[in-house]
C-alpha positions, 0 to 999 in steps of 0.5 A: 853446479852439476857433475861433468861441468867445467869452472875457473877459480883460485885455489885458497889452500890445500888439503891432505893428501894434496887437494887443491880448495877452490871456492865456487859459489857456496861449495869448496871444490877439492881439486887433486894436484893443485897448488895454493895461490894458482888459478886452475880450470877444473871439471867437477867430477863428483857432486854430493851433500858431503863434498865436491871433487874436481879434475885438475885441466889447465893451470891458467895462472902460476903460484908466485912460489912456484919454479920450472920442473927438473924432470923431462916427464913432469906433467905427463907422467902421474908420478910426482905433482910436486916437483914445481915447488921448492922441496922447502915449500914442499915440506911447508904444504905438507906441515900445513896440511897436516896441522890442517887435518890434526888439529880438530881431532888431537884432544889438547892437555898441557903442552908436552904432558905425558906418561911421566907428567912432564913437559917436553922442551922441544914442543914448547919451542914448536909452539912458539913457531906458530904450531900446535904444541904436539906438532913437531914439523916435517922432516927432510929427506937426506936424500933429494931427488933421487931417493927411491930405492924400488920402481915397478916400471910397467910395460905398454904404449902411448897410443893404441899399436904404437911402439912399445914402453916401458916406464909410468902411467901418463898422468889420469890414464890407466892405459897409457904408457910413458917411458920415464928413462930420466926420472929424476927421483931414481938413482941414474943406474935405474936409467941405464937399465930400463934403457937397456931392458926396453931396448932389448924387448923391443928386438924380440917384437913381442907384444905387451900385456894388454889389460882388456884382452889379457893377450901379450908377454911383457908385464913389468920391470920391477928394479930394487936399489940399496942406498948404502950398499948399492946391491941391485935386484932386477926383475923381468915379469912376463906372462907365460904365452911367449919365450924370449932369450932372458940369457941374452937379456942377463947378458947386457944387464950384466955389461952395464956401467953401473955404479952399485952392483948386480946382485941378481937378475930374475924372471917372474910369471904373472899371469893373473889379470891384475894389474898389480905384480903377482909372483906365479914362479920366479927364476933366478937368471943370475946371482941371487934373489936377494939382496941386503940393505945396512940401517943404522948399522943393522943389515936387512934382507929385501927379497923382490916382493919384500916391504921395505921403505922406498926411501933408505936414508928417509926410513932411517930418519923414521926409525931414529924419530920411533927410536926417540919417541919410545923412549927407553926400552931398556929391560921392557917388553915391546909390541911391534904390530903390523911390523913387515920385514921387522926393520922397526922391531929390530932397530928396538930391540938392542935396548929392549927385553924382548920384542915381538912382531906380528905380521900378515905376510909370510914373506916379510915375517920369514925376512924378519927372522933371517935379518934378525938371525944375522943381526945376532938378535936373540930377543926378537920374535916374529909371528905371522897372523893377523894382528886382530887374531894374533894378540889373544894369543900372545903369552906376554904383555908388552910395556910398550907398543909400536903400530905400523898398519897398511894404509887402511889403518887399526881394524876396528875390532882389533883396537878394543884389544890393543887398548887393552893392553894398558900401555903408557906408550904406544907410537904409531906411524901412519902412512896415510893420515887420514887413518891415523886421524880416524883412529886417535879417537877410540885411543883418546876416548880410552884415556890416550893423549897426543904427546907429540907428532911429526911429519918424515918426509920419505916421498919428496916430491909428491904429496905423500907424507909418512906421519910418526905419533907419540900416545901418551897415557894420562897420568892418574894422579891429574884431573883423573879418576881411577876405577876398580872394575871387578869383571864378575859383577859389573853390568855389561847391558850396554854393550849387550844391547850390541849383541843379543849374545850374552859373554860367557867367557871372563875374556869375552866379558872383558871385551864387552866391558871395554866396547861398554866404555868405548860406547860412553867414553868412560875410559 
């Protein structure tokens, strides 16, 4: 088997994140879109020791579970790889996959036991379903297709001078443009306005944004819709190498038939040749530049380059599930880490003594606080630095942690630190969850068990799954030994051999210590 050739084979099962497992000859092929029980014609496209990978090229035969597409643009378009399968065996492959994924990582203990030594009837029952004890399923989403509250829609063509686009990238193109004016996981006023934005650019013959010259106006169209509220936010990014009549443009918007409301219409520059949106200068063209989103009875400010769940009714699902694995708050001290625009910290913090938040982003931290200030939350704190940095300084220590990291998961270095803190809860909500399973290990090694996990389905239709985990730490009086550590005596040599360095301070030296146990899985 050699990279660039081209194989035939049934797929046996998935993977996550949605890799198809075909077996050819001695090596197990992952093929990306893939479904359990087709038979796919495949190129290998990376051969090494580790793994193979291939790109899916044909389906030569249909899985017997699978049905005809709702969307026009499926298949063409990279967005959804889902959608021919019920949203029940949606959620199913998902569960699957993620059993897949956590079972050889989740270190077991007696079913449901936890901080407070006591059996958990509702993972009990999951057992008798056929699950791990811990594994709770995968939630729906209330909302089915249409569940995106934000698209960031790019501008461009479908072949090399063709006509102008505006909608996804085709399916394995970085240039390629298709104009997705019936996607179905949007609400339909997203249609009317891409239509409408498309329509009018294309009057002004202006070209697009070509990605290799760097040459041309249109960028994006980036359109944010409240589920509850029905506010709409709407904005045209461009370059700065043209003019266009945006009053003409602000005038068409503002005639829609739209079902919710325009609250604003904005102009963005974005000259950087990323290809991602970069805010270089925003106009307000019309209303206001931000709009609010109610959760649960708590109102929310989204600015256009605000994070916030793109699914509103699946993040309530998510924060009643964080809600109730928490625990009672009442007169505690929580921690939300890496916590964003703060809908996590504010959903908390009724119950709570206080909660404080720490996030990277100035804009989110700055959201944070506004929504907290009219939600009449005087117990929230929001600071913004880096979670690695931020929690040295923290004058508190919390009773309770929340983690809601990037993609990428816990730096590393920072999760010595969190450990530290000694929490009996800490609940952790994974986007990605391949991370989360990397990061169980140091928590488990220091004395943390998996109490209880699920699945919360904010992207239905696509092999994406938001992954919420309960942390527990073991009682002391089970099976455990409790040590006194006096930091002024303990040798440290162990994890001095890390570094020639020698810890001076009694916070440095606590640091080696606890990088000590991680080395020998004492704690």
């Amino acid at each position: 088997m050699k990279k660039g050739e081209v194989y035939e084979g049934e797929v046996l099962r998935t993977e996550y994140p949605g890799r198809g497992i075909v077996l050819e000859g001695e090596h197990e092929v992952r093929v990306k879109d893939a479904l359990p029980g087709q038979t796919v014609r495949f190129r290998i496209t990376k051969k090494n020791s580790h793994r193979c990978e291939g790109m899916l090229l044909d389906v030569m035969k249909r899985a017997g579970n699978e049905i005809v597409s709702d969307c026009p643009h499926f298949g063409r378009c990279g967005g959804c790889s889902y959608r021919t399968l019920s949203y029940q065996d949606q959620l199913k492959l998902k569960e699957d996959q993620l059993i897949r994924l956590f079972e050889p990582v989740v270190k077991q203990e007696a079913p449901g036991s936890g901080a407070d030594g006591q059996t958990d009837a509702a993972a009990v029952s999951c057992q008798k379903g056929g699950r791990p004890v811990w594994f709770q399923g995968v939630k729906a989403s209330p909302d089915f297709p249409a569940y995106r509250n934000k698209m960031e829609f790019s501008f461009g063509d479908l072949e090399k001078g063709g006509e102008l686009q505006l909608g996804l990238h085709v399916k394995g193109s970085f240039y390629d443009i298709l104009t997705t004016d019936d996607c179905r996981i949007v609400d339909p006023d997203f249609h009317l306005i891409l239509k409408c934005v498309l329509e009018w650019a294309r009057e002004t013959r202006l070209p697009h944004f070509h990605r290799v010259t760097h040459q041309g106006y249109f960028r994006h169209l980036l359109v944010r819709r409240t589920a509850n509220t029905g506010e709409i936010l709407v904005d045209l990014v461009t370059t700065s190498q043209a003019e266009a009549d945006l009053n003409r443009l602000t005038d068409r918007l503002r005639a829609l038939p739209v079902e919710g409301k325009i609250a604003g219409i904005l102009h963005t520059v974005n000259d950087s040749v990323a290809d991602a949106i970069n805010d270089g200068g925003t106009e307000v063209l019309y209303g206001s530049a931000v709009i609010t989103e109610n959760l649960l009875g708590l109102n929310f400010r989204i600015t256009p380059f605000s994070f916030f769940q793109t699914n509103s009714r699946g993040a309530e699902v998510l924060y009643e599930t964080v809600r109730s694995y928490i625990g009672d708050t009442t007169g505690k001290t929580v921690f939300d880490l890496y916590s964003g625009t703060g809908t996590i910290a504010q959903v908390l913090a009724p119950a709570a003594s206080h909660v404080t938040g720490v996030e990277i982003v100035p804009e989110a931290v700055e959201s944070a606080r506004e929504s907290a200030r009219l939600n009449g939350l005087d117990n929230c704190d929001f600071i913004c630095g880096d979670v690695l940095k931020v929690v040295d300084e923290l004058p508190e220590k919390p009773d309770l942690i929340v983690l809601d990291p990037p993609r990428e998961g816990i730096n590393p270095k920072a999760m010595p630190k969190i450990i530290a803190f000694g929490v009996r809860r800490i609940v952790y909500i994974s986007c990605k969850a391949t991370s989360l399973a990397r990061d169980l290990q140091p928590l488990q090694m220091a004395g943390y068990r998996v109490e209880k996990m699920c699945g919360v389905d904010l992207f239905p239709g696509t092999e994406h799954v938001e992954t919420v985990c309960l942390l527990s730490k073991l009682s002391e009086t089970k099976n455990h030994i409790s040590v006194k550590v006096d930091m002024d005596e303990m040798d440290v040599t162990a994890a001095e051999s890390e570094d020639s360095r020698s810890p001076e301070t009694p916070k440095e030296k606590e640091d080696a210590i606890i990088e000590a146990f991680r080395h020998f899985q004492m704690i």
